[in-house]
N, C-alpha and C positions, 0 to 999 in steps of 0.2 A: 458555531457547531461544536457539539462535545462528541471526542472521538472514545467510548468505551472499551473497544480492544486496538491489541496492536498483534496484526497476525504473524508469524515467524517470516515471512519475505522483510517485514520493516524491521525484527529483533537484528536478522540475520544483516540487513546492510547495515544498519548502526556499528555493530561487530566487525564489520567488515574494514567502517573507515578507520577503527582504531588498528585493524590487524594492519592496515596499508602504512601509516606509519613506522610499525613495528618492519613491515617488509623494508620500505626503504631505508630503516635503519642498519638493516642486518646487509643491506646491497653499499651500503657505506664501509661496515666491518671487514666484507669479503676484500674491498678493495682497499681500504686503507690496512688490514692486516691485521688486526685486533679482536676479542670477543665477543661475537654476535649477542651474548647473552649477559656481558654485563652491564648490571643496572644506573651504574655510574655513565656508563659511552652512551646509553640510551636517554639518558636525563640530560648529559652533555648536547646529544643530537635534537632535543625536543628543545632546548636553548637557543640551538643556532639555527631551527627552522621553523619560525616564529609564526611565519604567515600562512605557512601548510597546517602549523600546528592550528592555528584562528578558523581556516579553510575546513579543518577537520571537526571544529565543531560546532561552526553554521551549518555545517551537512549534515552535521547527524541530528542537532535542533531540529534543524528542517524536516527531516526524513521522520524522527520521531513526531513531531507534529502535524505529519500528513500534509504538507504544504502543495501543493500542484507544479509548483517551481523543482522539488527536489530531485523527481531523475535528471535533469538538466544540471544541478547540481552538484550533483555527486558524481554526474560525467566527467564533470568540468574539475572536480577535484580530486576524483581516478587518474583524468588526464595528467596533470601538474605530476601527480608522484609518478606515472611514468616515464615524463619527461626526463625528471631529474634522474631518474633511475637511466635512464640510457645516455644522459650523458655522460653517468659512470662507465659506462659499456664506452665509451669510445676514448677513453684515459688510458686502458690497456688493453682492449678488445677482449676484454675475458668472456668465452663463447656458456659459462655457464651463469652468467648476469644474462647474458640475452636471452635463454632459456627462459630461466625467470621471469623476464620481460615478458615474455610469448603470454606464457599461462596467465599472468597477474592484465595484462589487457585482455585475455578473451575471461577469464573470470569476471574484470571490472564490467567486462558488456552484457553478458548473462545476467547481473546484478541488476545494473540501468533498466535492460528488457522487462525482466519480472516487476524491477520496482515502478516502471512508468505501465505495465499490464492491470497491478494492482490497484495504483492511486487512480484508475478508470473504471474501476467500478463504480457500481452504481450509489452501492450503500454508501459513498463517501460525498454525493453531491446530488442536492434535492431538485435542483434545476428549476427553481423557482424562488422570487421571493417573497415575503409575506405579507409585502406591502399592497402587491397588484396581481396575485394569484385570485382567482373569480372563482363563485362557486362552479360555474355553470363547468367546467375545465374537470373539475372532480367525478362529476356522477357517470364517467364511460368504464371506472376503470373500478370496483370499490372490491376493497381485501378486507379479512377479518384478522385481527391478532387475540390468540388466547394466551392469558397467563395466570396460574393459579385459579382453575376454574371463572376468572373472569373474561368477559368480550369486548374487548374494543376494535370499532371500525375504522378504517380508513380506506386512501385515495392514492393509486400508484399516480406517480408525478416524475420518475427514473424507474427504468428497469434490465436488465439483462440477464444470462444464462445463472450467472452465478446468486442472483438477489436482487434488490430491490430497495429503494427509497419510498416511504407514504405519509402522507400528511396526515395529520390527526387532528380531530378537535382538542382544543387548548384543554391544559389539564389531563389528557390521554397520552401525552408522548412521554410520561415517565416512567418508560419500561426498561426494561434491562433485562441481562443473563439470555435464557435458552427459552424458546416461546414458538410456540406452534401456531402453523401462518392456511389460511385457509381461502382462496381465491376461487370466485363463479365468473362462468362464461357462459353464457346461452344457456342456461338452467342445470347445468354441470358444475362439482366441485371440485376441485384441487388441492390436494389434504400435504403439506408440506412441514417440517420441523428445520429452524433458524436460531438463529443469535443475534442481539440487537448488539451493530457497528458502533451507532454513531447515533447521536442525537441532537435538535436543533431545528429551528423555525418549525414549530409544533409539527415537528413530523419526525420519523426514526426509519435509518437505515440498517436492513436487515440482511444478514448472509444466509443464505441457503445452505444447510450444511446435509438434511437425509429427505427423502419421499416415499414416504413410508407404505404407500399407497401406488402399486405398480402401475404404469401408465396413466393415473392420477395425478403426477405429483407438478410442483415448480415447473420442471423443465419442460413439460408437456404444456402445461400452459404459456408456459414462454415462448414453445413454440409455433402452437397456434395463433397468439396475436402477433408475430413476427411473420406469417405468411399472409394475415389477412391485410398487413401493411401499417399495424398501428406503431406509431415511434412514441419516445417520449417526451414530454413537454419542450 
């Protein structure tokens, strides 16, 4: 899979694990007594905390590359810096390290939340592989993608409220950018405008982003095959 954007939930945690460093840096400062803000006690501290520092940047790898594993990840190395962080808190009980503490764990969960919300979209997993996908599995569901005055057709294979995964005929899935997505049901059409996520095993994941077409658009067809019972592959 080739992932084409990276939405500001994935910009924002990358950002996030490098700011949690910086945090426990400055939760060191407070209590050893010295400049939260010099560059030398922060190069000092990225020295003597080697495996947080390693931990910070399998997470953000991860995270940047969309991996399935990574809110687990980045829980798991939230957790670690607020470990250490409160064992600072119990050196002196200083009740505004705890504070800290407070906000930087319900922040790191809000984070996790959003970031394992997004990596479950659709656009990001085709839910099929290309080995043993059959035609006969395609022809219930077929969408149109236009770009540049041109049509190409395909085959939803994922879907949910926000977008959707479609197989293409090889040679078809090299789309990109902002592309208008046009889905039938029962002799009805569905006029939608998207951006292509992600691309891979001749198909492309698209985000929904307007529906230009009041009670026409995505979300109306989404959910109408959602009450008549149809899931995805």
């Amino acid at each position: 899979m080739t992932y084409l954007k990276r939405p500001a939930v994935i910009r924002n945690s990358v950002i996030y694990c490098i700011l949690s460093l910086f945090f426990l840096s400055v939760i060191e400062s407070l209590e050893g007594g010295v400049s939260a803000l010099d560059l030398k006690v922060f190069l000092k501290f990225l020295e003597s905390n080697k495996v947080l520092l390693a931990l910070a940047i399998i997470s953000m790898v991860s995270i940047f590359s969309l991996k399935k594993a990574s809110p687990y990840l980045f829980l798991f190395y939230c957790s670690a810096i607020a470990f250490n962080s409160i064992k600072l808190f119990f050196v002196d009980f200083d009740k505004l390290i705890l504070i800290e503490n407070f906000f930087y764990i319900l922040f790191s969960y809000n984070f996790f939340l959003f970031l394992k919300i997004e990596l479950a979209e659709p656009f990001y997993n085709p839910r099929y592989s290309k080995n043993i996908l059959t035609d006969y599995l395609d022809c219930n569901f077929p969408i149109e993608l236009k770009k540049d005055g041109k049509r190409h057709k395909g085959y939803l294979t994922n879907w949910g409220e926000n977008g959707f995964f479609c197989r293409m005929e090889k040679g078809e899935e090299k789309l990109k950018g902002k592309i208008e997505v046009v889905s039938a049901l029962e002799g009805h059409s569905f006029f939608s405008e998207g951006e292509v996520m992600s691309r891979g095993l001749n198909g492309v994941g698209i985000r929904v982003r307007a529906n230009p077409v009041p009670h026409m658009g995505w979300i109306n067809y989404y959910g109408i095959i959602s009450e008549q019972g149809m899931k995805s592959l």
